[in-house]
C-alpha positions in Angstrom: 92.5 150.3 102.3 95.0 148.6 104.3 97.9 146.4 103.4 97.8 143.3 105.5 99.5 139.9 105.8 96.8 136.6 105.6 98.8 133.1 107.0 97.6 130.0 106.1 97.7 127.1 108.4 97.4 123.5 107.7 95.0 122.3 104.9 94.2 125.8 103.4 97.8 126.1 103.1 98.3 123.0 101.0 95.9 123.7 99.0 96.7 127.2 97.8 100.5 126.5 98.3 101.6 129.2 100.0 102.2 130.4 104.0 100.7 133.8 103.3 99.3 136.4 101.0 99.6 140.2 101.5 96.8 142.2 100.0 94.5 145.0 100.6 91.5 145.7 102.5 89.2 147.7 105.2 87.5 145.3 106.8 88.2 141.0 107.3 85.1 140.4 105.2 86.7 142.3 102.6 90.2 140.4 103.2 88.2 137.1 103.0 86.4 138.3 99.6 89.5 139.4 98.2 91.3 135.8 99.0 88.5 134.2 97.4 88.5 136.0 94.3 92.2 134.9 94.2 91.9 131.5 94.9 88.8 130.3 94.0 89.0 126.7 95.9 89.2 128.7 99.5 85.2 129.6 98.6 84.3 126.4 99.9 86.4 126.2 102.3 85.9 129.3 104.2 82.3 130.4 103.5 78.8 128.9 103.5 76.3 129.6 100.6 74.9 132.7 101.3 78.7 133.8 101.9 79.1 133.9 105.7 81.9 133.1 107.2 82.3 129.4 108.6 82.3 129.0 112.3 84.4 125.5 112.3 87.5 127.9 111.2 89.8 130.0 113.8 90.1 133.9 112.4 92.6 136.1 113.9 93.7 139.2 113.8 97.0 140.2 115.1 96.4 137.2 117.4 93.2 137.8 118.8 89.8 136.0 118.0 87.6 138.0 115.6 85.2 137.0 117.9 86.1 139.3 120.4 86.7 141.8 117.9 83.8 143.3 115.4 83.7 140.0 114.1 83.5 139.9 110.1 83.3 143.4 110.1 86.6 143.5 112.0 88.3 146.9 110.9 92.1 146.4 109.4 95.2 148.9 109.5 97.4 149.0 107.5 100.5 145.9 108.9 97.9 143.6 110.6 98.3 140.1 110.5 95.3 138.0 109.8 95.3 134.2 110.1 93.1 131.1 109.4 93.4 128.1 111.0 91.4 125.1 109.6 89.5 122.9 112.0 91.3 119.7 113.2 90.1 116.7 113.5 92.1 113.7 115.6 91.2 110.2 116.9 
């Protein structure tokens, strides 16, 4: 397992109340499972019912789209920096 930073952007971020979250994990599925079991309220936020990922949401890894990457199943090393950006809406 690696240790990773998650950043929170926007709504997600007021919600949990905090810009980030270090934790462990192999994979970005397993990073997402792992914020969900700690904040419960992100479930609805960031995966459908049969637990895939949103597509409305922005996931990066070290900057780049997951994608472009392996999406879900993107591997993680130990320092990346994950983020998820909510979608936004204007008018």
């Amino acid at each position: 397992m690696a240790k990773v930073i998650v950043k929170f952007y926007a709504t997600i971020r007021e919600k949990i109340k905090t810009d980030y979250i270090e934790l462990e994990a192999d994979t970005f599925k397993k990073a997402i499972e792992i914020l969900i079991k700690m904040h419960p309220l992100l479930k609805k936020e960031l995966v459908d019912d049969d637990f895939s990922m949103k597509d409305d949401y922005i996931y990066l890894v070290n900057g780049r789209n997951i994608v472009f990457l392996q999406g879900e199943n993107t591997p993680l090393k130990e320092g990346d920096r994950l983020a998820i950006f909510p979608p936004v809406g204007g008018g």
